[in-house]
C-alpha positions in Angstrom: 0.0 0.0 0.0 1.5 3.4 -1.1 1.7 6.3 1.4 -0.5 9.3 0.4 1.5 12.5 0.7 1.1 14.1 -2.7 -0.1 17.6 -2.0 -2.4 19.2 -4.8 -2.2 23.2 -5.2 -4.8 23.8 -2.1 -3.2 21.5 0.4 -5.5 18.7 -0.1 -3.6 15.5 1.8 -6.6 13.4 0.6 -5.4 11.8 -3.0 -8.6 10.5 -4.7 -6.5 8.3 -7.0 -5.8 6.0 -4.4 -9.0 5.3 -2.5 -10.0 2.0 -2.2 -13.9 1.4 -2.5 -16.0 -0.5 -0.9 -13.8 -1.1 2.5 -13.8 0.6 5.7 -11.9 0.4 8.6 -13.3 -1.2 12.2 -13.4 0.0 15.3 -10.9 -2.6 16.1 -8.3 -1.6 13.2 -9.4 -4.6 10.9 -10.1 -3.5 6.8 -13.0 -5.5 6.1 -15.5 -5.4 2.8 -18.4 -2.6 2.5 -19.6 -1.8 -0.4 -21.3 1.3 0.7 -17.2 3.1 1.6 -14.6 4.2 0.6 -11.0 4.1 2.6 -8.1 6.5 1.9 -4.5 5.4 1.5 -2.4 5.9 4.7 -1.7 10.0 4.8 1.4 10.6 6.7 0.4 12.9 9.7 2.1 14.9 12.5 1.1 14.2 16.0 -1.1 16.7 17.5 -1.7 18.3 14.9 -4.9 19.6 13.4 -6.7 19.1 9.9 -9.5 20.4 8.4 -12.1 17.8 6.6 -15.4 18.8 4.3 -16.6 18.4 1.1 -19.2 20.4 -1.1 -21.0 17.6 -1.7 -24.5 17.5 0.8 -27.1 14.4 0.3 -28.7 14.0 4.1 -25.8 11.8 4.6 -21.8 12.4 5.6 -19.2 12.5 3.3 -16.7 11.3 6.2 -17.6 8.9 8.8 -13.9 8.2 10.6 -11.0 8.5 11.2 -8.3 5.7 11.6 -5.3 6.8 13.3 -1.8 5.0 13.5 1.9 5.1 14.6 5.2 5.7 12.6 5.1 1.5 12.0 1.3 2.0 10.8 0.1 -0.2 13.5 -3.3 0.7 14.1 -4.3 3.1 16.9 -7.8 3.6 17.2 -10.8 5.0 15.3 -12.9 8.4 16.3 -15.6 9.9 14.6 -15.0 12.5 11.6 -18.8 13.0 11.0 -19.1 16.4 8.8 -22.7 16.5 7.8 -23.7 19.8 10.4 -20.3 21.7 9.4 -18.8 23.4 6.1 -15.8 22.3 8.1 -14.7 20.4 11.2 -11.2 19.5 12.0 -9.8 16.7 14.2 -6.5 17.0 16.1 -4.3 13.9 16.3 -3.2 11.7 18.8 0.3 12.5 20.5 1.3 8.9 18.8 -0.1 9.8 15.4 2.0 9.1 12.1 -0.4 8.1 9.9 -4.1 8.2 9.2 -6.9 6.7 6.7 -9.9 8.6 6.3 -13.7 6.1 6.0 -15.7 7.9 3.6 -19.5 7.5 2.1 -18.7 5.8 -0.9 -20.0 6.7 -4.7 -20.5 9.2 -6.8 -22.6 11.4 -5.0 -19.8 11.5 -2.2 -16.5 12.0 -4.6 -17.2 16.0 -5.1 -14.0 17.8 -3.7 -13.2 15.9 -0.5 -10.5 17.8 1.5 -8.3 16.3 4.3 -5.8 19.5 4.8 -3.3 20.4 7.5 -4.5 23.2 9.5 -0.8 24.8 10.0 -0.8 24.6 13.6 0.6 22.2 16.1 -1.2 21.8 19.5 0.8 22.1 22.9 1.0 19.2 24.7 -1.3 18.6 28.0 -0.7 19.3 31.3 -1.8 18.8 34.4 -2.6 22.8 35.2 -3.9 24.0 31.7 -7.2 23.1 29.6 -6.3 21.3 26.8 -7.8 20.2 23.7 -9.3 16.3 24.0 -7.2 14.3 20.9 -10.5 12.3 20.9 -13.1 14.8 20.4 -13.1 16.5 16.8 -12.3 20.1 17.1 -14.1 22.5 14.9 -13.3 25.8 14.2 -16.1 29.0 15.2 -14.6 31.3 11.8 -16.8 31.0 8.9 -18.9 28.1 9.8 -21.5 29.6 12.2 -23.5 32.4 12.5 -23.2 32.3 16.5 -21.5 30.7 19.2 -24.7 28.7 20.4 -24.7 27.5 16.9 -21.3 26.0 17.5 -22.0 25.0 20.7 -25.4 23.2 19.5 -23.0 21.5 16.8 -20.2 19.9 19.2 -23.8 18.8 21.0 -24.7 16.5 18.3 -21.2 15.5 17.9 -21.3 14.2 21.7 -19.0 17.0 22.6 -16.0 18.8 21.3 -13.1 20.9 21.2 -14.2 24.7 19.8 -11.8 27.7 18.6 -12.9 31.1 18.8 -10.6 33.8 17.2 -10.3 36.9 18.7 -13.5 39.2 18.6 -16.2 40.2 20.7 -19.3 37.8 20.8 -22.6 38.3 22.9 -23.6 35.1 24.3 -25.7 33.1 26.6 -24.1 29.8 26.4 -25.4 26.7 28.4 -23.4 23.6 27.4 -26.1 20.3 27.5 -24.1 17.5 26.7 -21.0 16.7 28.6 -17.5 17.1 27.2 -17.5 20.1 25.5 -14.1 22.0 25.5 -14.1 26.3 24.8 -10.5 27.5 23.0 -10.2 31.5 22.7 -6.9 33.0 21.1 -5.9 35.3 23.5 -8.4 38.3 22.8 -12.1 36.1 22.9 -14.4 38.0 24.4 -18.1 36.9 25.5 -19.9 39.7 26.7 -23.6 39.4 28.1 -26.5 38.6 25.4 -29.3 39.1 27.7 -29.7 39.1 31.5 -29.0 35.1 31.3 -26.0 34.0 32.6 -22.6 34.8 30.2 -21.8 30.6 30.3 -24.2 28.7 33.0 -23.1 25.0 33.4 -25.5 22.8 34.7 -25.4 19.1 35.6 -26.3 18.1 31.4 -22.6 20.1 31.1 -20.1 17.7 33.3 -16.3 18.1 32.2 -16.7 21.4 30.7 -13.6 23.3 30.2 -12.6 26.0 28.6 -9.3 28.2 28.4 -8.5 31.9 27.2 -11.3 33.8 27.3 -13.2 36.9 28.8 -16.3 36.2 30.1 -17.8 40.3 30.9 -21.3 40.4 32.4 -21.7 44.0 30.6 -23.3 44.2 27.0 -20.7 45.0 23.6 -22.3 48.3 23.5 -22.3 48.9 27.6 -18.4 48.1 27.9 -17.6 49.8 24.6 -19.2 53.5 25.9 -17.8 52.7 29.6 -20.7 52.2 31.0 -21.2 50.7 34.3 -24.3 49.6 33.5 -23.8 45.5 34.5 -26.9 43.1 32.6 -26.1 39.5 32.8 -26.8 37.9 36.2 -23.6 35.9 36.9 -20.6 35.8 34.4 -19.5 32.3 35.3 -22.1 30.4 36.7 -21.5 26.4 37.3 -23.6 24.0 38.4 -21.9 20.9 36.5 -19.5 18.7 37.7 -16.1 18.0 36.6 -15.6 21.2 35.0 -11.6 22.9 34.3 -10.9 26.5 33.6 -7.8 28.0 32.8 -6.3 31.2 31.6 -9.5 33.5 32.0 -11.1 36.5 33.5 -13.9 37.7 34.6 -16.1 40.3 35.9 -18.9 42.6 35.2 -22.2 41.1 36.2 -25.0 42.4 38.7 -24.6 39.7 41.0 -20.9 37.4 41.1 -18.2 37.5 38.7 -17.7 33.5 39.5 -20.5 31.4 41.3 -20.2 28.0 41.9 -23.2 25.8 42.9 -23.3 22.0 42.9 -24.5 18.9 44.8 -22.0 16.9 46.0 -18.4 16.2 44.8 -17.7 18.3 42.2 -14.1 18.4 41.1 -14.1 22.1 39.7 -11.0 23.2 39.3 -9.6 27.2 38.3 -5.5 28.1 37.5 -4.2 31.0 36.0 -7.4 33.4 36.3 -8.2 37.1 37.2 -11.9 37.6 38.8 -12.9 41.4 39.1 -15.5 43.3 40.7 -19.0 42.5 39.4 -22.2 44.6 41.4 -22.2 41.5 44.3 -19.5 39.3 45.0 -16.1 38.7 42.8 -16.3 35.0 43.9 -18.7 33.1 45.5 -19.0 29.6 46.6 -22.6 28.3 47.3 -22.4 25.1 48.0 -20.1 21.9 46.5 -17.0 19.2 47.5 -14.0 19.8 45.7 -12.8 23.0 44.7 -9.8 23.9 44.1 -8.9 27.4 42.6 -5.2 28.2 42.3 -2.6 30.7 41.0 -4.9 33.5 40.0 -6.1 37.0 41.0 -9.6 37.8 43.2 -9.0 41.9 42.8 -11.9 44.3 44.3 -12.4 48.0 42.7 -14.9 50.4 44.5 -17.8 51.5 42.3 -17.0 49.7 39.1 -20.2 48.3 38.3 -24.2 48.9 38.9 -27.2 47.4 38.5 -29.6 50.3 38.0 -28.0 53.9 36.7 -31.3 54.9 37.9 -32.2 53.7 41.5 -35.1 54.1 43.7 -35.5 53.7 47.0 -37.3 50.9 46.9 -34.8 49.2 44.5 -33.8 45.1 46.4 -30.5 45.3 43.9 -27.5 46.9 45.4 -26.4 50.0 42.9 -22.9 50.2 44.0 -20.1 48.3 42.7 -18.4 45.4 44.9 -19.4 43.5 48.1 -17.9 40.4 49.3 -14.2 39.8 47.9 -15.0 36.2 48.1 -17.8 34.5 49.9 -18.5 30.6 50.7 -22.0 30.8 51.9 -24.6 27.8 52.1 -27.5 29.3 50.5 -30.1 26.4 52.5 -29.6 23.7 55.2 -29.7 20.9 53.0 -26.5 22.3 50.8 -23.5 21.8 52.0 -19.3 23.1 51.4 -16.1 21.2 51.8 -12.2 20.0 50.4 -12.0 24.1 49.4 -8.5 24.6 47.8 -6.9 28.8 47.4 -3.2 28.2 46.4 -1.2 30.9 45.2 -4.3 33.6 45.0 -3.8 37.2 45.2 -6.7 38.4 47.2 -6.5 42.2 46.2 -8.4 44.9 48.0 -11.9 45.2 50.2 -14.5 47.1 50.6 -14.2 49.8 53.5 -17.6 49.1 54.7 -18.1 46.1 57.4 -19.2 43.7 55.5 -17.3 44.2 52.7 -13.9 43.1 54.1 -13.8 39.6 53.9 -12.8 36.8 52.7 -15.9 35.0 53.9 -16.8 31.8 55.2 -19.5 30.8 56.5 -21.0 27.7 58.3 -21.9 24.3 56.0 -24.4 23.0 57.9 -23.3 20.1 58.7 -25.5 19.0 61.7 -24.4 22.0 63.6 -20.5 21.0 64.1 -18.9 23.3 61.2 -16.0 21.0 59.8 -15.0 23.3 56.9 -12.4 21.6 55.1 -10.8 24.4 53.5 -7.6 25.1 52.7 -5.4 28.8 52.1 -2.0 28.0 50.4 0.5 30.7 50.0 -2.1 33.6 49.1 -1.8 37.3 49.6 -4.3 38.8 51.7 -3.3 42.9 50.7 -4.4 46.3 50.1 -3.0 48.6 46.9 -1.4 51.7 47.5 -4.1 53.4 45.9 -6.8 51.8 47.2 -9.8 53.6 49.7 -10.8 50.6 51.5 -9.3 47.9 53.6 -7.0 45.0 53.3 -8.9 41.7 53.3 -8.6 38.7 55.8 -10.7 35.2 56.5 -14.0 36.2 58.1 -16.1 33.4 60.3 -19.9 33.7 59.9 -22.7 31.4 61.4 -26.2 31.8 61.5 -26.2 30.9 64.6 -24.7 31.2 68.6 -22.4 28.4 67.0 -19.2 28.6 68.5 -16.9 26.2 67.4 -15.3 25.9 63.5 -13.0 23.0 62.4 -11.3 22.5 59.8 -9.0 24.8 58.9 -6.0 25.3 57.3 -3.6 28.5 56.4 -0.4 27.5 55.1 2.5 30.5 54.0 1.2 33.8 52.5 1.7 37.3 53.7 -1.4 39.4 55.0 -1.8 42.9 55.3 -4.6 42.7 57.9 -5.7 40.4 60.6 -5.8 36.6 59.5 -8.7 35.3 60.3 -11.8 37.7 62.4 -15.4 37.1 63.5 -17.8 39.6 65.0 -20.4 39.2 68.1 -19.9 35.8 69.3 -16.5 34.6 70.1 -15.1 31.6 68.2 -13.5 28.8 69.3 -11.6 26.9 66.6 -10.6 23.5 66.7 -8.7 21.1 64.1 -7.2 23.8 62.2 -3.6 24.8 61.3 -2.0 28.5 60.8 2.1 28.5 59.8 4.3 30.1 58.3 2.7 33.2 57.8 3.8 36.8 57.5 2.1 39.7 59.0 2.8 42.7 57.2 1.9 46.1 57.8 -0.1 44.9 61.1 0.7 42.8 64.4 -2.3 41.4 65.1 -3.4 37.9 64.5 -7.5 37.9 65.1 -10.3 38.9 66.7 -12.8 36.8 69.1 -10.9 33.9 68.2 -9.7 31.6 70.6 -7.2 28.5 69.2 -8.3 25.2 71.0 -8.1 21.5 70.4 -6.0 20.2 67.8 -4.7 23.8 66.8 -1.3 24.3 65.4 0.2 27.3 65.2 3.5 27.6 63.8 6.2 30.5 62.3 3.9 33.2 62.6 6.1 36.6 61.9 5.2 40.2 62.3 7.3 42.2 59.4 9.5 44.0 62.1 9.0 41.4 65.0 7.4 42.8 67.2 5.0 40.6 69.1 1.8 39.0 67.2 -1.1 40.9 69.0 -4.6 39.5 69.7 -3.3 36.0 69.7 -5.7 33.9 72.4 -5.1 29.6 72.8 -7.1 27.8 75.5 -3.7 26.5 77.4 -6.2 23.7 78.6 -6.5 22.1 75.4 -3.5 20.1 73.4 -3.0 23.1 71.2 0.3 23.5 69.7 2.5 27.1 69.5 5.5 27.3 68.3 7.4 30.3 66.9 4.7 32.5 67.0 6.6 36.0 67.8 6.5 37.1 71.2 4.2 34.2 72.6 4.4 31.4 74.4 5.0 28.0 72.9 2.9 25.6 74.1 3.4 21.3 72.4 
């Protein structure tokens, strides 16, 4: 069998003069009779890379059914779908093992018109464990020139059974809600979706699971709003995600009248954020409902006074806010039955608060879980500061319960410098036990809380002050088996 590389003068990999009719490949790499396809010769490929397929040709049918991939030996690989009947175009990235490919085709005339397998120029980076990726076994198709709007797209890698989607730079309004799992969101480094309506920017429900996306803006304001500087916010939530399973990477956000990111889900959820900046929106910048397993890491949670409203016109009786920013970020149990746990902030740059009283915080707030309030959350090596130019506070881990409860477990605040107090409730004193403060730096205060007392099972460890002087408002019950070590100016007590 002869190797298909000759090139005709539009890049077309597919030679027609060496298809073999009536075979196709199986699922399980074996060539066997059909008289209803067509197989390709082997076309020498480049490993994940991407290629275009279509053809002109459109009978209710698809040209192109699969796609058989294998490596530089030609030993078979495996076989994905390369279905082109909803597209002009859709393109399919290879495998990182991929040498060679044979495309399965409709066969006859009515299927021969211009069939076009090209190389799409550019080579994908390789995954990681951090970064959203595109799946090498989901076809990826391409937004430019081959739909009118994103849901279009979107309604597309749907009846595909999910699928990797590239939008160039622009500015698209969009109410996107992903409802089969699987789908995967590519932007190019200026991919902007503003809001469409007052709908949700992207809203991820449960139909959604392992939705990812990487690179893009997601602004709660309208083209026309952000364009004239208007603060004028209209979608309700940027992000909004329900779904399990779901990856972001490489984004931003802010803009809308309620929270910039919300997360809601039942259960273990497996959400995961890197590499992000979440602004101001009218509410919260981030707000955690309810869910297990969340882990946001190496991004930015930055607060701006009066960026955005609701209503340019207020009245008195108006139930929205009209000012711009309330809660940094908030973890708050919206009923009894939902509950909040395995929390993850690593390398976060909390940035700014509000300077009213509720607006300082980093907030968390009881999970309901029969009354005893084992949080699970962990802060790894964040900054908790204030910019120079900022009229408002620094912010620090608030304790909230909607009750007298007293007692909070669970908690853990590993490294990071804080500009404030770490951790601070308000008219009932708290008595934490289970939880874990060390190697912390105090800067531009001495003090460690307020109303909290460190208890059973408490560590605290290598807690600094930026000039050494003692660490201020720092209370342990010396009854309990709470451990102090190195915590300037205090006693240790192991």
């Amino acid at each position: 069998m002869s190797i298909s590389q000759n090139r005709s003068a539009n890049g077309n990999l597919l030679n027609l003069n060496t298809v073999s009719e009536g075979k196709m490949v199986r699922s399980d790499g074996i060539v066997v009779n059909n008289r209803g396809c067509d197989i390709s010769d082997f076309i020498k490929v480049e490993p994940n890379a991407k290629y275009n397929i279509s053809s002109e040709q459109r009978r209710g049918r698809d040209t192109f059914i699969y796609i058989a991939y294998y490596n530089s030996n030609r030993d078979f690989i495996k076989r994905v779908s390369a279905r082109d009947r909803y597209s002009k175009s859709i393109t399919v990235t290879a495998p990182t093992d991929a040498h060679y490919a044979r495309l399965n085709m409709n066969g006859g005339r009515a299927y021969q018109h211009k069939r076009m397998f090209i190389k799409d120029g550019e080579v994908l980076p390789p995954q990681d464990f951090e970064g959203v990726y595109p799946d090498p076994n989901q076809d990826t198709i391409y937004f430019k020139n081959n739909y009118n709007t994103p849901e279009e797209a979107l309604e597309d890698a749907a009846r595909r059974g999910g699928a990797n989607i590239i939008f160039p730079d622009g500015k698209y309004e969009v109410a996107l809600k992903p409802r089969v799992p699987n789908i995967r969101l590519f932007g190019t480094g200026a991919t902007y979706f503003y809001a469409k309506s007052r709908s949700a920017v992207l809203e991820v429900r449960e139909r959604g699971n392992g939705f990812q996306a990487t690179g893009i803006h997601f602004r709660g304001q309208t083209i026309k709003h952000a364009d004239t500087n208007s603060p004028l916010a209209t979608s309700i939530y940027c992000m909004w995600i329900w779904g399990k399973d779901c990856k972001f990477s490489n984004f931003t956000s802010e803009g809308a009248i309620y929270d910039s990111l919300y997360i809601r889900g039942d259960g273990q959820m497996n959400f995961e954020a890197s590499d992000f900046k979440i602004g101001p929106s009218n509410r919260n910048c981030l707000t955690i409902a309810s869910g297990l397993g969340i882990k946001l890491k190496s991004g930015v949670v930055r607060f701006k006074k009066h960026t955005y409203v609701y209503s340019t016109n207020p009245s008195r009786n108006d139930r929205e806010p009209t000012y711009g920013g309330l809660y940094l970020a908030d973890i708050e149990p919206p009923t009894s039955s939902l509950q909040w746990g395995n929390v993850l902030y690593e390398n976060i740059e909390f940035i700014n608060a509000s300077n009213s009283s509720g607006g300082r915080r980093i907030i968390v707030q009881d999970n309901n879980r029969n009354n005893r309030n084992y949080l699970d959350i962990t802060i790894r090596n964040c900054l908790m500061i204030k910019e120079g130019n900022h009229d408002g506070h620094a912010p620090y881990i608030s304790l909230s319960s909607k009750s007298k409860q007293k007692t909070f477990r669970g908690i853990t605040v590993e490294g990071g410098t804080y500009n404030n107090r770490i951790i601070m409730t308000s008219k009932y004193e708290k008595l934490l036990e289970d939880c874990t403060f060390q190697n912390i730096k105090l800067d531009n205060t001495i003090s460690f809380g307020w109303l909290i007392i460190l208890g059973e099972d408490c560590i605290a460890r290598n807690i600094n002050t930026k000039t050494n002087i003692k660490v201020a408002s720092f209370k342990v019950d010396p009854s309990t088996n709470v451990i102090v070590q190195n915590v300037t100016g205090n006693k240790n007590y192991s």
